[in-house]
PDB file of the backbone (N, CA, C, O) and the ligand in Angstrom, with CONECT records:
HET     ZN  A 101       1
ATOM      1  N   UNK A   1     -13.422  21.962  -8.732  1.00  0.00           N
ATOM      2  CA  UNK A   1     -13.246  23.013  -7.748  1.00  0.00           C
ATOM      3  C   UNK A   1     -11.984  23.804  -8.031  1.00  0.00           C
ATOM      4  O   UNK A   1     -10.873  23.327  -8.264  1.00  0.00           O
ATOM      5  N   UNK A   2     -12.419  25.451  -7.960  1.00  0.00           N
ATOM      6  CA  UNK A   2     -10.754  25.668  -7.978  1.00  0.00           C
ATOM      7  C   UNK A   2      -9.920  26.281  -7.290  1.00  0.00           C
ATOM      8  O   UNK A   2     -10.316  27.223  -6.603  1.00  0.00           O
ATOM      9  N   UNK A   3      -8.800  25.982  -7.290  1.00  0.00           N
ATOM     10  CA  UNK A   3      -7.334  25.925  -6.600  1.00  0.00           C
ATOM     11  C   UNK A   3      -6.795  26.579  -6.841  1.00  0.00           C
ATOM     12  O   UNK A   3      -6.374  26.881  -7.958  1.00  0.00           O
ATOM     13  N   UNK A   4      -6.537  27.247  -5.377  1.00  0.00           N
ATOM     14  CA  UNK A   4      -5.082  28.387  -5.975  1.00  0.00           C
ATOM     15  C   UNK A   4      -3.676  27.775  -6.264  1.00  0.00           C
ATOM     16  O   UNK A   4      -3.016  26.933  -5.655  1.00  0.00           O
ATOM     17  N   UNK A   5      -3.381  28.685  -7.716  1.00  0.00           N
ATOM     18  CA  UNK A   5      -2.056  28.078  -8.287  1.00  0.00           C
ATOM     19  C   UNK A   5      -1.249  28.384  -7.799  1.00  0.00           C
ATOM     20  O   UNK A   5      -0.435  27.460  -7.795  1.00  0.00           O
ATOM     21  N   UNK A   6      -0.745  29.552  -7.108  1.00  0.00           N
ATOM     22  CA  UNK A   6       0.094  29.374  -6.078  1.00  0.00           C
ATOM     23  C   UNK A   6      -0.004  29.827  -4.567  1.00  0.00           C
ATOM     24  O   UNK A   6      -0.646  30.798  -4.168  1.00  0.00           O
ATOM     25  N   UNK A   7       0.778  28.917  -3.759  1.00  0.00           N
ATOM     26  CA  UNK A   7       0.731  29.317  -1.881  1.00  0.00           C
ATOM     27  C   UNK A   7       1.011  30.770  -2.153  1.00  0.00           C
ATOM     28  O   UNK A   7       1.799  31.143  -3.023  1.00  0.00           O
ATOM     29  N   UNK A   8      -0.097  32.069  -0.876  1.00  0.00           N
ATOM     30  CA  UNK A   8      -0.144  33.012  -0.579  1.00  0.00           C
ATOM     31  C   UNK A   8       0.755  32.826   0.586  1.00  0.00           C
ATOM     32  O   UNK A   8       0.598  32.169   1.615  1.00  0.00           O
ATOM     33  N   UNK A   9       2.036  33.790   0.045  1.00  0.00           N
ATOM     34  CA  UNK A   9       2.823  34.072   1.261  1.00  0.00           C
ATOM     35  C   UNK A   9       2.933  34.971   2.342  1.00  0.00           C
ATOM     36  O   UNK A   9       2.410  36.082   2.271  1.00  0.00           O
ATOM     37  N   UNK A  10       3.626  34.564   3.439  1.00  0.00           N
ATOM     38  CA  UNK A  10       3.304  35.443   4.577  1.00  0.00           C
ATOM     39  C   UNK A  10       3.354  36.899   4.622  1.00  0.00           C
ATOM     40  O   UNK A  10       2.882  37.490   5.593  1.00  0.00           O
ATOM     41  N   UNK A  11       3.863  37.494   3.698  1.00  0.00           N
ATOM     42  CA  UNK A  11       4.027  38.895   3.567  1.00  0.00           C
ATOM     43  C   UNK A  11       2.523  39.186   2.923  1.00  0.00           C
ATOM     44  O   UNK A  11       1.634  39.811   3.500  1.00  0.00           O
ATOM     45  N   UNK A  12       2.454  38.720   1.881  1.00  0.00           N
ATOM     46  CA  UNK A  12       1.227  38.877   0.960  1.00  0.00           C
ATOM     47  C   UNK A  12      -0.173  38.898   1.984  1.00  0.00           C
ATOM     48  O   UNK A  12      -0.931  39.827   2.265  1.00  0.00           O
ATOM     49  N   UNK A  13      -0.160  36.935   2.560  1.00  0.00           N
ATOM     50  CA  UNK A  13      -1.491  37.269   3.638  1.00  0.00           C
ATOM     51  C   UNK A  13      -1.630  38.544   4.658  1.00  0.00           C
ATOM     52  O   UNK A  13      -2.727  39.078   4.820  1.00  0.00           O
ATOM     53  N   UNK A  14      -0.713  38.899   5.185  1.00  0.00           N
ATOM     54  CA  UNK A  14      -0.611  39.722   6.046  1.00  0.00           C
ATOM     55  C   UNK A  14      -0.607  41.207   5.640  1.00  0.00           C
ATOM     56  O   UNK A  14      -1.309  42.053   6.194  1.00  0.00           O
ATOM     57  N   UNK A  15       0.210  41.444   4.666  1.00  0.00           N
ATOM     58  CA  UNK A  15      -0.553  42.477   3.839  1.00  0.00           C
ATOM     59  C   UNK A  15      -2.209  43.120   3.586  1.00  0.00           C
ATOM     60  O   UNK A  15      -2.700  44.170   4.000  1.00  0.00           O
ATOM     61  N   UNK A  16      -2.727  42.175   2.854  1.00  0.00           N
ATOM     62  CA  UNK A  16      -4.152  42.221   2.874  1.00  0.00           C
ATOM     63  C   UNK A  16      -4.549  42.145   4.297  1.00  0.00           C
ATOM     64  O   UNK A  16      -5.462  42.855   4.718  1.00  0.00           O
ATOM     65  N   UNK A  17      -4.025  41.469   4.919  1.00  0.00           N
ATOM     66  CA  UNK A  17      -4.787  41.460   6.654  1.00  0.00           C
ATOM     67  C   UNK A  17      -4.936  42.900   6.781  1.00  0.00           C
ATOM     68  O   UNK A  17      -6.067  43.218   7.148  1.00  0.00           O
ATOM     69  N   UNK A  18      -3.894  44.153   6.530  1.00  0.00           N
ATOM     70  CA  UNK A  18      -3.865  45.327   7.124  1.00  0.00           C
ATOM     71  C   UNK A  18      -5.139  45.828   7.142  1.00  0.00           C
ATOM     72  O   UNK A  18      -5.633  45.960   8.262  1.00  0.00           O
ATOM     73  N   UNK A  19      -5.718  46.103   6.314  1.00  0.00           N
ATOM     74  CA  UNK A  19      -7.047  46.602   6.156  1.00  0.00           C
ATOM     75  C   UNK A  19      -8.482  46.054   7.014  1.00  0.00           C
ATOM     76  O   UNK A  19      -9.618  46.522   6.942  1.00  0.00           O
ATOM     77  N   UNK A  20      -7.863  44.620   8.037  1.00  0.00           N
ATOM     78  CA  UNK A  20      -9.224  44.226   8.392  1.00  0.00           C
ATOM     79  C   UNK A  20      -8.526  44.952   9.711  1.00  0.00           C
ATOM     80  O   UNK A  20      -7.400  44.781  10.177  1.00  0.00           O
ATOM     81  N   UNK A  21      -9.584  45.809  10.136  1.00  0.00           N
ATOM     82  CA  UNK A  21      -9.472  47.004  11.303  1.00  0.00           C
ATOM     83  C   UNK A  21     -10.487  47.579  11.724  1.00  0.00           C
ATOM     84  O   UNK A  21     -11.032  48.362  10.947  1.00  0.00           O
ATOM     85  N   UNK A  22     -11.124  47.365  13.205  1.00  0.00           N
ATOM     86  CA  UNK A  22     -12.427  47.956  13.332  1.00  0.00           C
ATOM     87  C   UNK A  22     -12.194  49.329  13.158  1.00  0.00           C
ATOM     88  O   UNK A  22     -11.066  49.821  13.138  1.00  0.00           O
ATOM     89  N   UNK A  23     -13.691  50.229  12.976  1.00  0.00           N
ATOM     90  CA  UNK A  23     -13.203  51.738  12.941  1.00  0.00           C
ATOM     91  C   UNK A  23     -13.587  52.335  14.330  1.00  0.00           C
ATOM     92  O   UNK A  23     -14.372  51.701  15.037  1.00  0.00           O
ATOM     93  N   UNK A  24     -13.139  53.369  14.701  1.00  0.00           N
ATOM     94  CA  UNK A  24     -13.914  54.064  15.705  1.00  0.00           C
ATOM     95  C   UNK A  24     -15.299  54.548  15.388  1.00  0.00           C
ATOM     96  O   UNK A  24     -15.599  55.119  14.339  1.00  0.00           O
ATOM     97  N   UNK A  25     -16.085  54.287  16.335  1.00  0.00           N
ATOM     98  CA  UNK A  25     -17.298  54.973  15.352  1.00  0.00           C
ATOM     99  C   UNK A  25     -17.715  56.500  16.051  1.00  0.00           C
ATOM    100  O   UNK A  25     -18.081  56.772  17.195  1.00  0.00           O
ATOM    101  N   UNK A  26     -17.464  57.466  14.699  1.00  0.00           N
ATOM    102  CA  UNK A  26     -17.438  58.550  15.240  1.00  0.00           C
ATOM    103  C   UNK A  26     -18.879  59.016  16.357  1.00  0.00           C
ATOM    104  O   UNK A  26     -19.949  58.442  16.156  1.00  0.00           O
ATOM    105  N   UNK A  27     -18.815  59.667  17.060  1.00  0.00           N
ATOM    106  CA  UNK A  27     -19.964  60.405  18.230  1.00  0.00           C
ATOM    107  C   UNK A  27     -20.211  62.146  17.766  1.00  0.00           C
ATOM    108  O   UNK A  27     -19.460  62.779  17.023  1.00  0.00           O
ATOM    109  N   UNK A  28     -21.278  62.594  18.333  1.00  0.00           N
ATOM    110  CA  UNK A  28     -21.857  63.444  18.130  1.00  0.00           C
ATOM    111  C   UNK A  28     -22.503  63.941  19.260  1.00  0.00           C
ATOM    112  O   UNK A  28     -23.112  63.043  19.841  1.00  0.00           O
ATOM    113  N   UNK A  29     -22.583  64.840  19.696  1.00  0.00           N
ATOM    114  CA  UNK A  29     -23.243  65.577  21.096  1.00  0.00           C
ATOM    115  C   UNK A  29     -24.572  65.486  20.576  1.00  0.00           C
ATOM    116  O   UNK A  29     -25.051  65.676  19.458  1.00  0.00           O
ATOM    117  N   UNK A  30     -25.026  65.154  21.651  1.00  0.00           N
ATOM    118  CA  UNK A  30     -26.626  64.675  21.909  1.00  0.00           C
ATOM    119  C   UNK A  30     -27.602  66.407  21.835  1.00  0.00           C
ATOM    120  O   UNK A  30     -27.030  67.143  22.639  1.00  0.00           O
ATOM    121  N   UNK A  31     -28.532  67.004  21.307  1.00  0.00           N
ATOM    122  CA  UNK A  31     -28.990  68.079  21.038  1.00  0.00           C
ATOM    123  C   UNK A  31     -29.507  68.248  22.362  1.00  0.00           C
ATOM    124  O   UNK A  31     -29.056  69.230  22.953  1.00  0.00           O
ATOM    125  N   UNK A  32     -30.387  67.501  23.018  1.00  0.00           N
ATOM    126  CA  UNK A  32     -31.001  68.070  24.122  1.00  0.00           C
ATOM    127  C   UNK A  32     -30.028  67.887  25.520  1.00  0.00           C
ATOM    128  O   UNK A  32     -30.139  68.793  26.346  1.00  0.00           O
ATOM    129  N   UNK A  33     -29.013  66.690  25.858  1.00  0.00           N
ATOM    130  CA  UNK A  33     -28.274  66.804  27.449  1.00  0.00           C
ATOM    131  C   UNK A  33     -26.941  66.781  26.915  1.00  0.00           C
ATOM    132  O   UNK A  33     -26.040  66.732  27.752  1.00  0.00           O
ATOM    133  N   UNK A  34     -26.520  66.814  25.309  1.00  0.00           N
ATOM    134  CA  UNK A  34     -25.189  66.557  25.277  1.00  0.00           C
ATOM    135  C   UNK A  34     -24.007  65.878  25.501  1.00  0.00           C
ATOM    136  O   UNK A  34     -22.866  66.318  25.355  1.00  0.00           O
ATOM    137  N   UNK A  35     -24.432  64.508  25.952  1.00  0.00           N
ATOM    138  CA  UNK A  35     -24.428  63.177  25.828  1.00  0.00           C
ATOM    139  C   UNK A  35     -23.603  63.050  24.722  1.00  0.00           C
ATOM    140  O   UNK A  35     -24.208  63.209  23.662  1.00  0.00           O
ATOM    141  N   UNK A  36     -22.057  62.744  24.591  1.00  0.00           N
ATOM    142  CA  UNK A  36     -21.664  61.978  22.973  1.00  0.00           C
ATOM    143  C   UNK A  36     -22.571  61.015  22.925  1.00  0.00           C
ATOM    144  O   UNK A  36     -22.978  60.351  23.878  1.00  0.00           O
ATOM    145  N   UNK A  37     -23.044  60.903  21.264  1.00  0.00           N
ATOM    146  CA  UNK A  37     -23.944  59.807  21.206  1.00  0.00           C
ATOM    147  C   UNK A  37     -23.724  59.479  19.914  1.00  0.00           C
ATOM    148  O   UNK A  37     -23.058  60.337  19.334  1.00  0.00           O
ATOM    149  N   UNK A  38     -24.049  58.521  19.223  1.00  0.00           N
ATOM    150  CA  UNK A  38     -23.617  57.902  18.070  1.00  0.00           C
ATOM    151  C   UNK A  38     -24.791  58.726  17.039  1.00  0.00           C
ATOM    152  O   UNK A  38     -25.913  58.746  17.545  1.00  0.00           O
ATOM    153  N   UNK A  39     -24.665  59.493  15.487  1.00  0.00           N
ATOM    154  CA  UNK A  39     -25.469  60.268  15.266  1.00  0.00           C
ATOM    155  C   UNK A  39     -26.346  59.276  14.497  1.00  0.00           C
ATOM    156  O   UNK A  39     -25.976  58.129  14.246  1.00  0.00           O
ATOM    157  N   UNK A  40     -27.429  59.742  14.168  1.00  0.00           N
ATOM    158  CA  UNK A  40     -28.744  59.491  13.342  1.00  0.00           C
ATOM    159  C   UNK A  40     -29.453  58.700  14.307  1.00  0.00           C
ATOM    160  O   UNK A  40     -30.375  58.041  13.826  1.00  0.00           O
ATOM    161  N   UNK A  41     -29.179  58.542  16.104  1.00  0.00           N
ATOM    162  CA  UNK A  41     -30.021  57.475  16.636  1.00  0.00           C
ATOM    163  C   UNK A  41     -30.105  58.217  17.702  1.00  0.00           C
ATOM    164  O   UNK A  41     -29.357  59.154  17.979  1.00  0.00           O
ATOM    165  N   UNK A  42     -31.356  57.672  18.566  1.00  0.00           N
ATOM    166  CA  UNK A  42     -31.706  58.151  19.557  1.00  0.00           C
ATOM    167  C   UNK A  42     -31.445  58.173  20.575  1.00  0.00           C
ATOM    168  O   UNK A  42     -31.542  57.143  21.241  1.00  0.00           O
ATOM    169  N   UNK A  43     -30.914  59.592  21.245  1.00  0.00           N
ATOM    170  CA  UNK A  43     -30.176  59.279  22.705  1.00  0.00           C
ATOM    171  C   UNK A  43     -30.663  58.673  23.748  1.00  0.00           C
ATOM    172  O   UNK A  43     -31.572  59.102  24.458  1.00  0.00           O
ATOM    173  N   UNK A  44     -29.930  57.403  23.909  1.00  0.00           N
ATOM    174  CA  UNK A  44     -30.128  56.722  24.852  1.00  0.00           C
ATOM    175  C   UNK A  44     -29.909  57.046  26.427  1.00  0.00           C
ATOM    176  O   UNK A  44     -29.937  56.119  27.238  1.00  0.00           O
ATOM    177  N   UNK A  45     -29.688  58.394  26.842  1.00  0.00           N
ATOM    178  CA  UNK A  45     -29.677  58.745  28.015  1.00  0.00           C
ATOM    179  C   UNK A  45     -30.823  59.420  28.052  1.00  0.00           C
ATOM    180  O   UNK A  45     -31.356  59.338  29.158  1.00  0.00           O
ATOM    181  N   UNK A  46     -31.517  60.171  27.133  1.00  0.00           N
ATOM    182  CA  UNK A  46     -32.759  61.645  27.383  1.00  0.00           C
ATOM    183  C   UNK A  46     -34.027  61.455  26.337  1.00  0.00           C
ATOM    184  O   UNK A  46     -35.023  62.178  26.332  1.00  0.00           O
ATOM    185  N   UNK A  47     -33.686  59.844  25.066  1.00  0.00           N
ATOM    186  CA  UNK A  47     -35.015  60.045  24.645  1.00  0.00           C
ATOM    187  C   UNK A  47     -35.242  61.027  23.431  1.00  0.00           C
ATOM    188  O   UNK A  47     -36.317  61.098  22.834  1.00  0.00           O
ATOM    189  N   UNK A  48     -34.197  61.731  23.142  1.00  0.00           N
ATOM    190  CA  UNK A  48     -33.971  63.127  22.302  1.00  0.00           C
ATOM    191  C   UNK A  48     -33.891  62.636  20.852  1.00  0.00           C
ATOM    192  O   UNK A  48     -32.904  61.902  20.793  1.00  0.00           O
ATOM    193  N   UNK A  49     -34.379  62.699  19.878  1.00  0.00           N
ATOM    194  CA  UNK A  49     -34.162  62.660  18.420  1.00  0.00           C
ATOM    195  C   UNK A  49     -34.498  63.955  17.746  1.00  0.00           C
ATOM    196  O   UNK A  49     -35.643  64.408  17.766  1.00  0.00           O
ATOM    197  N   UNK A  50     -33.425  64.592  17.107  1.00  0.00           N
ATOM    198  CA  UNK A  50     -33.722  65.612  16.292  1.00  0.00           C
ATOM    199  C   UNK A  50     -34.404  66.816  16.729  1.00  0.00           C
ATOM    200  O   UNK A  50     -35.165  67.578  16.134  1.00  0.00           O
ATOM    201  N   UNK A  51     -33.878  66.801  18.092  1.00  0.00           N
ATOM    202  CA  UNK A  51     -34.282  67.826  18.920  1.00  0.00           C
ATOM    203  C   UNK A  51     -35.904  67.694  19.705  1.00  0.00           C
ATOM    204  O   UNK A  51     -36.357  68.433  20.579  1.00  0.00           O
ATOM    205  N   UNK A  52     -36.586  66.449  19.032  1.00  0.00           N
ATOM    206  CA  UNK A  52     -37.764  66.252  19.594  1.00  0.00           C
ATOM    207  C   UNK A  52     -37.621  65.037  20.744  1.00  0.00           C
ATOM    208  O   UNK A  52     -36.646  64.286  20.742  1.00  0.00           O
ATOM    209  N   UNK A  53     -38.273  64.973  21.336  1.00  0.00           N
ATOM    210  CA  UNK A  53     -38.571  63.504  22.508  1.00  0.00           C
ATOM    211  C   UNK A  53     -39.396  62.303  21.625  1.00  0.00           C
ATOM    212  O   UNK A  53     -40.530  62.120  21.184  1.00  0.00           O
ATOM    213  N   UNK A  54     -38.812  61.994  21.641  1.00  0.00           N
ATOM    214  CA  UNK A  54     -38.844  60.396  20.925  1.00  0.00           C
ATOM    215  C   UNK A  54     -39.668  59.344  21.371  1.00  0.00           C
ATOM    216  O   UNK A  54     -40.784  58.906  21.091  1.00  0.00           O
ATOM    217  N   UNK A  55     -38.634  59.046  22.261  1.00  0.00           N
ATOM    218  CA  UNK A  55     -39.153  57.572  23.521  1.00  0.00           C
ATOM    219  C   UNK A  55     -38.717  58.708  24.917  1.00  0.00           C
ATOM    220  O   UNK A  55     -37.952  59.651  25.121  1.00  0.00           O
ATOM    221  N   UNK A  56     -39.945  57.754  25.789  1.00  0.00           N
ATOM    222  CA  UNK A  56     -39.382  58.303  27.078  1.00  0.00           C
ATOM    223  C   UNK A  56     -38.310  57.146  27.783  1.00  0.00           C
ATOM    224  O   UNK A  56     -38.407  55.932  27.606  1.00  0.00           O
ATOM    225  N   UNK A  57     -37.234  57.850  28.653  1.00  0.00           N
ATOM    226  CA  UNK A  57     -36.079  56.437  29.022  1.00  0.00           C
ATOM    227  C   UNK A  57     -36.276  56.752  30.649  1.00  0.00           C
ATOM    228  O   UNK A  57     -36.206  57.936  30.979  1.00  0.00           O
ATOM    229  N   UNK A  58     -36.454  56.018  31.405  1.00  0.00           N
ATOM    230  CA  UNK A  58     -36.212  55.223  32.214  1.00  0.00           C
ATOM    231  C   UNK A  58     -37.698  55.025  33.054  1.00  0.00           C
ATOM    232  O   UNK A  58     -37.807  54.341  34.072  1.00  0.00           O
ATOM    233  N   UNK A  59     -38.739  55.727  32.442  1.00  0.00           N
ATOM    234  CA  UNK A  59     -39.578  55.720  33.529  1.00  0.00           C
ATOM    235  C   UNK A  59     -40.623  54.844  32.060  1.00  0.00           C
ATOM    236  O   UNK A  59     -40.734  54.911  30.836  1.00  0.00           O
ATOM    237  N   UNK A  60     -41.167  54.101  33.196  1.00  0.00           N
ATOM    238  CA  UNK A  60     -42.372  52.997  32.481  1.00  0.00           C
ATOM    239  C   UNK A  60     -43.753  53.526  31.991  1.00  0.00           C
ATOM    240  O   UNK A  60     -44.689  53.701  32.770  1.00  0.00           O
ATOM    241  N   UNK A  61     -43.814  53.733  30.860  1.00  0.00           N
ATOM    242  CA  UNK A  61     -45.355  53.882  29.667  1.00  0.00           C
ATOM    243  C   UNK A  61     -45.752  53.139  30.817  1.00  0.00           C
ATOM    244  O   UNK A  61     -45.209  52.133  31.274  1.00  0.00           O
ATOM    245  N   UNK A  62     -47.416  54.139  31.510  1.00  0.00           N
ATOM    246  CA  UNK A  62     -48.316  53.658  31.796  1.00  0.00           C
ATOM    247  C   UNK A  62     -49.476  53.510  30.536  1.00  0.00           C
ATOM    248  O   UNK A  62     -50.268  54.380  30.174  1.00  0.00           O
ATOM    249  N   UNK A  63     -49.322  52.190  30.015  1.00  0.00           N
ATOM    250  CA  UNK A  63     -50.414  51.936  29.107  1.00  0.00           C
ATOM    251  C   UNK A  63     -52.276  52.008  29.684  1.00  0.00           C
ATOM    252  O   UNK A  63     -52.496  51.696  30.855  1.00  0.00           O
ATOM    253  N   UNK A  64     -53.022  52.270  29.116  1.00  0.00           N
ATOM    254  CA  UNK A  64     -54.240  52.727  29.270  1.00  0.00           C
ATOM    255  C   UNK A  64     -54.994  51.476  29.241  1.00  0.00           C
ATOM    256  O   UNK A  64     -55.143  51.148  28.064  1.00  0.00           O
ATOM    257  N   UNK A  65     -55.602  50.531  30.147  1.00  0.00           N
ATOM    258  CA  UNK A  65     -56.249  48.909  29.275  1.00  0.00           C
ATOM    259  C   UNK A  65     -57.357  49.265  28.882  1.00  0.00           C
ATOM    260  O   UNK A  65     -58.278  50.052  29.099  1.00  0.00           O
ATOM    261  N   UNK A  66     -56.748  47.849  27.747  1.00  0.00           N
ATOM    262  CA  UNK A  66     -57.721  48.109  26.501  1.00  0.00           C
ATOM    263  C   UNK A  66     -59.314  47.624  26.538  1.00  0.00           C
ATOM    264  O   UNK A  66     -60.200  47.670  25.685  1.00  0.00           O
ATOM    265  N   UNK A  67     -59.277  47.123  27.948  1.00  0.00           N
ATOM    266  CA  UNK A  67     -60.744  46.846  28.149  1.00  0.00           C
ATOM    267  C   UNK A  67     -61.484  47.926  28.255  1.00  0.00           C
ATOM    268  O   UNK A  67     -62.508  47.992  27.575  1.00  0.00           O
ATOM    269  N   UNK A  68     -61.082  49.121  29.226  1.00  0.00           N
ATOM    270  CA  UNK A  68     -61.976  50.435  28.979  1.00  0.00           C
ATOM    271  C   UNK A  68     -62.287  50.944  27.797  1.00  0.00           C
ATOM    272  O   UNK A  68     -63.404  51.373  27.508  1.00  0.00           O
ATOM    273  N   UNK A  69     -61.146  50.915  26.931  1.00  0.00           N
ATOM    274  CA  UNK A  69     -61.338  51.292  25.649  1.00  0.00           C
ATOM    275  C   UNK A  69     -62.533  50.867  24.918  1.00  0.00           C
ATOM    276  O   UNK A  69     -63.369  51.645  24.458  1.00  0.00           O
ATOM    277  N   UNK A  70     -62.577  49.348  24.821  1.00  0.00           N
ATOM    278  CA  UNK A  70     -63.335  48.915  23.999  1.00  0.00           C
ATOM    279  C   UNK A  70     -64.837  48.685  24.834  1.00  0.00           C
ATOM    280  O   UNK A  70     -65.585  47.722  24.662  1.00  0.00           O
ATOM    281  N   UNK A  71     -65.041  49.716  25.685  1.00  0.00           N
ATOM    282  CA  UNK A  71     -66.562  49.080  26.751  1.00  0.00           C
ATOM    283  C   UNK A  71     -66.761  50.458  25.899  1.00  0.00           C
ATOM    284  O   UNK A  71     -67.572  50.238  24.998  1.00  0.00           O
ATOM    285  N   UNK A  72     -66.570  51.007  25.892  1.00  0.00           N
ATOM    286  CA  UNK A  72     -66.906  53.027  25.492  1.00  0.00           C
ATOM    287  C   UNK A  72     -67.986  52.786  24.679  1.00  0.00           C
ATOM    288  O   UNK A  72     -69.180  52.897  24.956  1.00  0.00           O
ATOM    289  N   UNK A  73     -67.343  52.367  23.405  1.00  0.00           N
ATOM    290  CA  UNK A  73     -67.813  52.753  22.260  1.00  0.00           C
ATOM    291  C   UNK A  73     -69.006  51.262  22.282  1.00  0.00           C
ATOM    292  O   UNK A  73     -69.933  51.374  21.480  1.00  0.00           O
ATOM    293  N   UNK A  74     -68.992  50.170  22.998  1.00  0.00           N
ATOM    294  CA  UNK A  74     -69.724  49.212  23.037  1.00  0.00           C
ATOM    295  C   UNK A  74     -71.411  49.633  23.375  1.00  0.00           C
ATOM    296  O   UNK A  74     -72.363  49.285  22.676  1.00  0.00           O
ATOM    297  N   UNK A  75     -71.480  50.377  24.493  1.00  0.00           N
ATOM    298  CA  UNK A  75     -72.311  50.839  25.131  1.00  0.00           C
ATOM    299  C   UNK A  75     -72.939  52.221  24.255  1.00  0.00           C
ATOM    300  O   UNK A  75     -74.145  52.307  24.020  1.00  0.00           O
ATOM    301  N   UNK A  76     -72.190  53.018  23.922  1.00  0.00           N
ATOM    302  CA  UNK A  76     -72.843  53.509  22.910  1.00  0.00           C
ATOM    303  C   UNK A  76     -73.426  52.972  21.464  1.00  0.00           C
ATOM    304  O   UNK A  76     -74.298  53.591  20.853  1.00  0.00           O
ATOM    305  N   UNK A  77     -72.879  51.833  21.029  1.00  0.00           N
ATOM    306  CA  UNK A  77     -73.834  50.829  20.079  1.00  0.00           C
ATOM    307  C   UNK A  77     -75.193  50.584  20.950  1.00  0.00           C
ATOM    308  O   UNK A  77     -76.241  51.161  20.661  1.00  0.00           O
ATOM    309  N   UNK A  78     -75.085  49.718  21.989  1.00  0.00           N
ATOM    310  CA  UNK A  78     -76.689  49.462  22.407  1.00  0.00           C
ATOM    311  C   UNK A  78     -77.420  50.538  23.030  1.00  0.00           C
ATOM    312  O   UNK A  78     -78.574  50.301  23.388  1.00  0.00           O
ATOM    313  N   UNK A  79     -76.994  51.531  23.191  1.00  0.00           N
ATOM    314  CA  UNK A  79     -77.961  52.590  23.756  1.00  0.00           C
ATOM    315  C   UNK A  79     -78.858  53.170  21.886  1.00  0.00           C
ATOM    316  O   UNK A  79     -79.994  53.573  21.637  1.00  0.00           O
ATOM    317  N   UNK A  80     -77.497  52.891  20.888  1.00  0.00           N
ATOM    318  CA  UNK A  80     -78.620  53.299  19.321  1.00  0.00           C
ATOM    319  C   UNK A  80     -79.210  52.530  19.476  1.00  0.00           C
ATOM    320  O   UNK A  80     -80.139  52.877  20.206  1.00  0.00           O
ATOM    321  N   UNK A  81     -79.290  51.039  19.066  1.00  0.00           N
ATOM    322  CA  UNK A  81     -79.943  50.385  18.823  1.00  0.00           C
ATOM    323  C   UNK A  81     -81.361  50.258  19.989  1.00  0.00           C
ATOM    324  O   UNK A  81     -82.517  49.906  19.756  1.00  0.00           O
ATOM    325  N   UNK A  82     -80.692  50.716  21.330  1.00  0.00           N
ATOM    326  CA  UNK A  82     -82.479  50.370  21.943  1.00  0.00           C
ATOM    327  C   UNK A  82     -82.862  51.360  21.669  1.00  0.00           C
ATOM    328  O   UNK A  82     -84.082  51.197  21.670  1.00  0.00           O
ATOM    329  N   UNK A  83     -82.500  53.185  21.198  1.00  0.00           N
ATOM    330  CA  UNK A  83     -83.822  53.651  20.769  1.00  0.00           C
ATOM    331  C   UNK A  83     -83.726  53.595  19.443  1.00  0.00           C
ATOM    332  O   UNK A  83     -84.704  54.271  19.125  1.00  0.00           O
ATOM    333  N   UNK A  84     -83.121  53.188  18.240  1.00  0.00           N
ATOM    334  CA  UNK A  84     -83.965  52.885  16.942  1.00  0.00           C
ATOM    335  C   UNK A  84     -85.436  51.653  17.181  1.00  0.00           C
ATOM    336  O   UNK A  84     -86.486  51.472  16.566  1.00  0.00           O
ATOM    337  N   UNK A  85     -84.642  50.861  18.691  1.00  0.00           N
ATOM    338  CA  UNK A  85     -86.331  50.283  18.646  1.00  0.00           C
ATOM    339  C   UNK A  85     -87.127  50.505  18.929  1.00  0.00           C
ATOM    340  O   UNK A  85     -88.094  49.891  18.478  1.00  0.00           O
ATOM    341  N   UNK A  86     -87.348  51.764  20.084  1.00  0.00           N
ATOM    342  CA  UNK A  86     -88.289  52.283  20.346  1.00  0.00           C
ATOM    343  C   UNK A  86     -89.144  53.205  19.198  1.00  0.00           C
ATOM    344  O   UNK A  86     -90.344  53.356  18.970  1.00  0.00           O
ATOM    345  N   UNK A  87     -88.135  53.638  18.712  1.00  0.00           N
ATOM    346  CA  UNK A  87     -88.644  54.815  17.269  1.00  0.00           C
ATOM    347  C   UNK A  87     -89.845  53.918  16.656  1.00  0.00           C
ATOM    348  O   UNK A  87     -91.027  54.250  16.567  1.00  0.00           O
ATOM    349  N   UNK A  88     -89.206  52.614  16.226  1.00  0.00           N
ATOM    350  CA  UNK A  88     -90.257  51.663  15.348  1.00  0.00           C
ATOM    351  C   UNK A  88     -91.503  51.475  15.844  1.00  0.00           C
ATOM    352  O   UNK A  88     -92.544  51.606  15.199  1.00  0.00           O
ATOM    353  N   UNK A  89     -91.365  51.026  17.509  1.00  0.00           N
ATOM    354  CA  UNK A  89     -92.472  50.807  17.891  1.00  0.00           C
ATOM    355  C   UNK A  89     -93.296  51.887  18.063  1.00  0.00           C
ATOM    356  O   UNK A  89     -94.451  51.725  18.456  1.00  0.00           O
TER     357      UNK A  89
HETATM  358 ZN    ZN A 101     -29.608  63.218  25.024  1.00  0.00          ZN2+
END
């Protein structure tokens, strides 16, 4: 294993310490309410990306169930199939 050949002294460690420093992270006015907002992401107050609406924020996606969905197109299968049987007969 290897070993440092010599003790890092307190000036030295602390030295190199200088550089460990969070940054500010720069902000950017939000395009649609102007909101500082952190850039390349989506404003989290209005939903806004790149001048378009993105996500909607605070009000709840009424999702559509998926049981209606899938009766639709069900019922139009057996309505072909009972008259391809009538055709035959
Ligand atoms: Zn916004």
């Amino acid at each position: 294993m290897a070993v440092p050949f010599h003790r890092t002294s307190k000036t030295r460690r602390d030295k190199r310490r200088t550089h460990f420093k969070l940054k500010v992270t720069s902000l950017v006015a939000c395009s649609n309410c102007g909101k500082l907002i952190r850039s390349h992401t989506v404003c989290p107050s209005c939903g806004f990306y790149a001048k378009k609406s993105v996500i909607q924020v605070g009000e709840t996606v009424k999702e559509t169930p998926a049981k209606e969905v899938e009766k639709k197109p069900a019922k139009k299968a057996k309505k072909a199939k009972e008259t391809a049987g009538e055709k035959k007969e």
